[in-house]
C-alpha positions as CSV (number, residue, x, y, z in Angstrom):
1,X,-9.7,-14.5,3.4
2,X,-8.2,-11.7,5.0
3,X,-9.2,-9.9,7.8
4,X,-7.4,-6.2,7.7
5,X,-9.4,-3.8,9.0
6,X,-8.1,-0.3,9.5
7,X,-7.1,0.3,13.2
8,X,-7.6,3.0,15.4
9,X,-3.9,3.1,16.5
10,X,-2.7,3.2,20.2
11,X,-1.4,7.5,20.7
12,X,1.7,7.4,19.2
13,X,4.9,7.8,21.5
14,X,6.5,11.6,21.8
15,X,9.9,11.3,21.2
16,X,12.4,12.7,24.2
17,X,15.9,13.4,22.8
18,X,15.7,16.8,22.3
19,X,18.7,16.9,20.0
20,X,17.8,13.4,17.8
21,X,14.4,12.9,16.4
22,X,13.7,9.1,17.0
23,X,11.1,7.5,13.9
24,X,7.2,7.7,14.2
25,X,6.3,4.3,15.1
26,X,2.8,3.3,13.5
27,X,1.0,1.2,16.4
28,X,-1.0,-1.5,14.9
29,X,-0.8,-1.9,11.4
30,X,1.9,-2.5,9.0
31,X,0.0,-0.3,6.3
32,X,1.8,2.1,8.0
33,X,4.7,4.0,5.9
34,X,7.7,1.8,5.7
35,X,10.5,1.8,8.0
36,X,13.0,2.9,5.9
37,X,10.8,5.8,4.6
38,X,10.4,6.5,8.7
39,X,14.5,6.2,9.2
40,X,15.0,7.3,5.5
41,X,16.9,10.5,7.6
42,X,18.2,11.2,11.1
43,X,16.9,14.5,11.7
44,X,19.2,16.9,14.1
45,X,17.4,19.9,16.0
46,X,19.5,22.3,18.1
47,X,20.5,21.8,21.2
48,X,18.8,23.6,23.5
49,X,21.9,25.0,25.3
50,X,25.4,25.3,25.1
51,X,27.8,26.4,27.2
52,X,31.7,27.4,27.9
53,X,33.7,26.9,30.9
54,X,34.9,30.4,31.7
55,X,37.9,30.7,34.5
56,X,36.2,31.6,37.3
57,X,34.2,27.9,37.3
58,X,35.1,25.5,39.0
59,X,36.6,22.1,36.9
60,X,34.7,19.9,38.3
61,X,31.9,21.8,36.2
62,X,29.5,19.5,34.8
63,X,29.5,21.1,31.2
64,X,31.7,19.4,29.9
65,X,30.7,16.3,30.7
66,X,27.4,17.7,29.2
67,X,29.4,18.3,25.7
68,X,31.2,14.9,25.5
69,X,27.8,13.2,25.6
70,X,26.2,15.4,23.5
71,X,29.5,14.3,20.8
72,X,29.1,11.1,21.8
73,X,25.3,10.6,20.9
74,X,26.0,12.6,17.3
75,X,28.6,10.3,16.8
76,X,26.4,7.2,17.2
77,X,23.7,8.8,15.6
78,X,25.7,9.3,12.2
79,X,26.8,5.5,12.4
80,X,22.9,4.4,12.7
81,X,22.3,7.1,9.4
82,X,25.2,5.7,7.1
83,X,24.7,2.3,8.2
84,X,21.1,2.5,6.1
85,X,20.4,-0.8,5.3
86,X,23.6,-2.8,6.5
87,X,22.0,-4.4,9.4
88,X,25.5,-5.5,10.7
89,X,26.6,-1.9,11.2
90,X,23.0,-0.4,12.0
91,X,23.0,-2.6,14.9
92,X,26.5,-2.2,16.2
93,X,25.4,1.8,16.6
94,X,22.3,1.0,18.1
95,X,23.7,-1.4,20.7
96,X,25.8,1.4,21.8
97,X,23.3,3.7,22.1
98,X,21.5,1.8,24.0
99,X,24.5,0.9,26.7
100,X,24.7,4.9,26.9
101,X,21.2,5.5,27.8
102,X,21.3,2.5,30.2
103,X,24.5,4.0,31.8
104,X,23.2,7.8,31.8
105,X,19.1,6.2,33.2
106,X,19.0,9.7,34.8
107,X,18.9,11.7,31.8
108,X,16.3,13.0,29.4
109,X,18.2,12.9,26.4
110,X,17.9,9.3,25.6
111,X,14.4,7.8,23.9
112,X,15.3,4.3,24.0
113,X,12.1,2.4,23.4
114,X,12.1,3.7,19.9
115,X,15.3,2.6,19.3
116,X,15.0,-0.7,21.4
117,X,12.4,-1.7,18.5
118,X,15.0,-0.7,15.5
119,X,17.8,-2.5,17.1
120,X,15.1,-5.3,17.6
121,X,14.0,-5.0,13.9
122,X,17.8,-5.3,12.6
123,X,17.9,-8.6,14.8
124,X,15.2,-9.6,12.8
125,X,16.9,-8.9,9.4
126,X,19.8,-10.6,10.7
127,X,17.9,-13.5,11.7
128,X,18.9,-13.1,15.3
129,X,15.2,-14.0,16.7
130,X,16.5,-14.3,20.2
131,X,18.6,-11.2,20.3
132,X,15.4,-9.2,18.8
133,X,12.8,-10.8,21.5
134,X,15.7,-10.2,24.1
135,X,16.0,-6.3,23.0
136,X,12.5,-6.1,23.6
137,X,12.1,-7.7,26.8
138,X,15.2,-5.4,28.2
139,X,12.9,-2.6,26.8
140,X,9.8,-3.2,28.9
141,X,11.7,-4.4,31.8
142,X,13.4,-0.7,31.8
143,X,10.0,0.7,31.1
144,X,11.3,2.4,28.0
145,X,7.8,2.0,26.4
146,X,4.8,0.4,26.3
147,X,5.0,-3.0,26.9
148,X,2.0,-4.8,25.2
149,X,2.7,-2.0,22.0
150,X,6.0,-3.7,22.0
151,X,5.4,-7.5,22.4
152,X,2.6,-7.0,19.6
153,X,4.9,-5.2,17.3
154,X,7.4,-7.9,17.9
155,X,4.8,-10.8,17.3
156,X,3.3,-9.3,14.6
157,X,6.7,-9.0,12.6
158,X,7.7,-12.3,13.6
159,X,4.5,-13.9,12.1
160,X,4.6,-12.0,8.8
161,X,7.8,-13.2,8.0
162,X,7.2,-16.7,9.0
163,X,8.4,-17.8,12.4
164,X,4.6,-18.0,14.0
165,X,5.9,-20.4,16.5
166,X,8.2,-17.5,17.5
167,X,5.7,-15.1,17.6
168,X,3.4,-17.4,20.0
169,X,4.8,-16.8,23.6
170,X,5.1,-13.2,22.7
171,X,0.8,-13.0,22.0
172,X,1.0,-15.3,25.4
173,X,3.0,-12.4,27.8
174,X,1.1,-9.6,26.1
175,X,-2.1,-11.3,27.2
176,X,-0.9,-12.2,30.5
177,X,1.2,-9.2,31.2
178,X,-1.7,-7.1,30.5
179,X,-5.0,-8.1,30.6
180,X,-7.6,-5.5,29.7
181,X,-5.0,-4.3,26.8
182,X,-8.0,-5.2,23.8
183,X,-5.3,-4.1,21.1
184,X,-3.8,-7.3,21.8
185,X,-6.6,-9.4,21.2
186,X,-7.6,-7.7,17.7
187,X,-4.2,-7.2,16.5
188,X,-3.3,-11.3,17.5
189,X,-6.7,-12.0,15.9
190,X,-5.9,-10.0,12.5
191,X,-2.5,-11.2,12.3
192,X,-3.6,-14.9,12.6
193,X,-7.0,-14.3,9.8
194,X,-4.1,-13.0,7.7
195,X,-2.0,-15.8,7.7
196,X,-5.4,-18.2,7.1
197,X,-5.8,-19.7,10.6
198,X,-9.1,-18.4,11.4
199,X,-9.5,-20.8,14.2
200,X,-7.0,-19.3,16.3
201,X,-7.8,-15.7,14.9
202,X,-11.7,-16.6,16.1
203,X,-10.3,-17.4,19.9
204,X,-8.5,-14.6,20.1
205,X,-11.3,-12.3,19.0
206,X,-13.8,-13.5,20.8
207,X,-11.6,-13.2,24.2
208,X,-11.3,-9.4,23.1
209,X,-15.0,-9.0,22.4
210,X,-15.8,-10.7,25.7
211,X,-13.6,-8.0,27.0
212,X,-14.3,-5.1,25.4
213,X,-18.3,-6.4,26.4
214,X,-17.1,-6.8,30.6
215,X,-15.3,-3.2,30.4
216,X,-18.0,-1.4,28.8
217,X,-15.6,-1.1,25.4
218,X,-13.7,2.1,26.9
219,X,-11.2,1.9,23.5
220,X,-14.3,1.5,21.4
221,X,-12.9,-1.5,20.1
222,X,-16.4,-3.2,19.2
223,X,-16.9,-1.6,16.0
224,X,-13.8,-3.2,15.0
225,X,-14.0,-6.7,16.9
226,X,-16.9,-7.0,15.6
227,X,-16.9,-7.5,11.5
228,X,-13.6,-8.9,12.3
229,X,-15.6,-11.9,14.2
230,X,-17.8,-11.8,11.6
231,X,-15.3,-12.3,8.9
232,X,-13.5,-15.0,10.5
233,X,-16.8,-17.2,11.3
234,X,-18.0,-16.9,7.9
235,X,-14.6,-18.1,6.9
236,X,-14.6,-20.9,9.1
237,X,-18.4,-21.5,7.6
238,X,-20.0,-20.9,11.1
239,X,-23.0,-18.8,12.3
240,X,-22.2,-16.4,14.8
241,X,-23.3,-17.4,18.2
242,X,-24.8,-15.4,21.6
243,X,-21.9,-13.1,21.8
244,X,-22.4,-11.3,18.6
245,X,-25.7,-10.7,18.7
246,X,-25.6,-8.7,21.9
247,X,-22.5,-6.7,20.3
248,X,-24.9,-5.6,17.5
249,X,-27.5,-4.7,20.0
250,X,-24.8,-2.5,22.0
251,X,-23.4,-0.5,18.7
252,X,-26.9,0.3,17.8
253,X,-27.9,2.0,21.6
């Protein structure tokens, strides 16, 4: 028995390169379009200034240091676009846009928690496990994104192409790392009812019910925790106990 449910999603990421458009990123649910329809195309906007040295500057001008980066960046960005599906040379690109945002922290230009995840995802078609979980952890250290988005996302892949075990610790630092994150508790849940072990979806679930019942539900996560509970008791052929009961009561007032 499954237990997908659609998601209210996490609000999506805005990207910050203002000359490269980094992919949508679907929070929660991998109904979301595919990620090669997402990096399908590389889109370039302008950029939004350009300038020339004229002889009266001084050479110590920072513009043109400005231009060689801006080169730079459209060089590495063409790599990651040819490179489609060859994982080998996709992350090769990515690697070293990632070493230039780390080296230029200062700057605006760069949206590297977007592109953490892609390098991280062609670990993962690679079978580099530890690179990807690595990639992600350097991510959230740098504070590139959010973490418990990213540790889910991670997990959640990880699980659906058969390396649970993997996947575990991840759930583990998401909980730990934050807390009163709920998304973690449904997605963990979902992901385990999908892959048919309803026990540990059921702990899971009931943790983020307890939760989302102590906080007052501020992500209006009930609805959803809920019939997912539901689902996975009657799967496990059990009767829902206390904690359901008050849920109900709570969706209803």
């Amino acid at each position: 028995m499954s237990l997908s449910l659609a998601l209210t999603p996490r609000p999506a990421r805005q990207p910050s390169t203002p000359g490269w458009a980094v992919p949508e990123r679907g929070a929660m649910r991998r109904e979301c379009a595919s990620r090669r329809a997402q990096l399908a195309t590389v889109v370039r906007m302008p950029f939004p200034f350009r300038h020339r040295t004229t002889m009266k500057e001084s050479r110590r001008s920072p513009w043109p240091t400005v231009a060689a980066l801006e080169e730079r960046i459209e060089e590495i960005m063409d790599r990651v676009e040819k490179a489609g599906d060859n994982h080998v040379e996709r992350a090769a690109a990515l690697e070293e846009y990632l070493t230039l945002a780390r080296a230029h922290e200062s700057e605006t230009w760069f949206d590297a928690g977007p592109w953490s995840e892609e390098l991280a995802d062609s670990y993962l078609a690679l079978g580099r496990i530890d690179d990807a979980a690595r990639t992600i952890g350097n991510a959230i250290r740098c504070g590139y994104a959010d973490g418990a988005e990213m540790l889910c996302e991670l997990a959640g892949k990880l699980m659906r192409s058969g390396h649970e075990p993997q996947a575990r610790p991840l759930w583990q630092q998401a909980r730990s790392g934050y807390p009163d994150d709920v998304w973690i508790y449904v997605q963990a849940g979902i992901e385990y009812g999908d892959m048919g072990d309803h026990a540990e979806a059921l702990e899971w679930l009931t943790a983020g019910l307890e939760l989302a019942l102590r906080t007052g539900d501020p992500d209006s996560a009930l609805e959803q925790l809920r019939p997912l509970r539901a689902s996975c008791l009657s799967a496990l052929g059990r009767q829902p106990g206390d904690i359901q009961e008050p849920t109900a009561q709570r969706e209803h007032t």
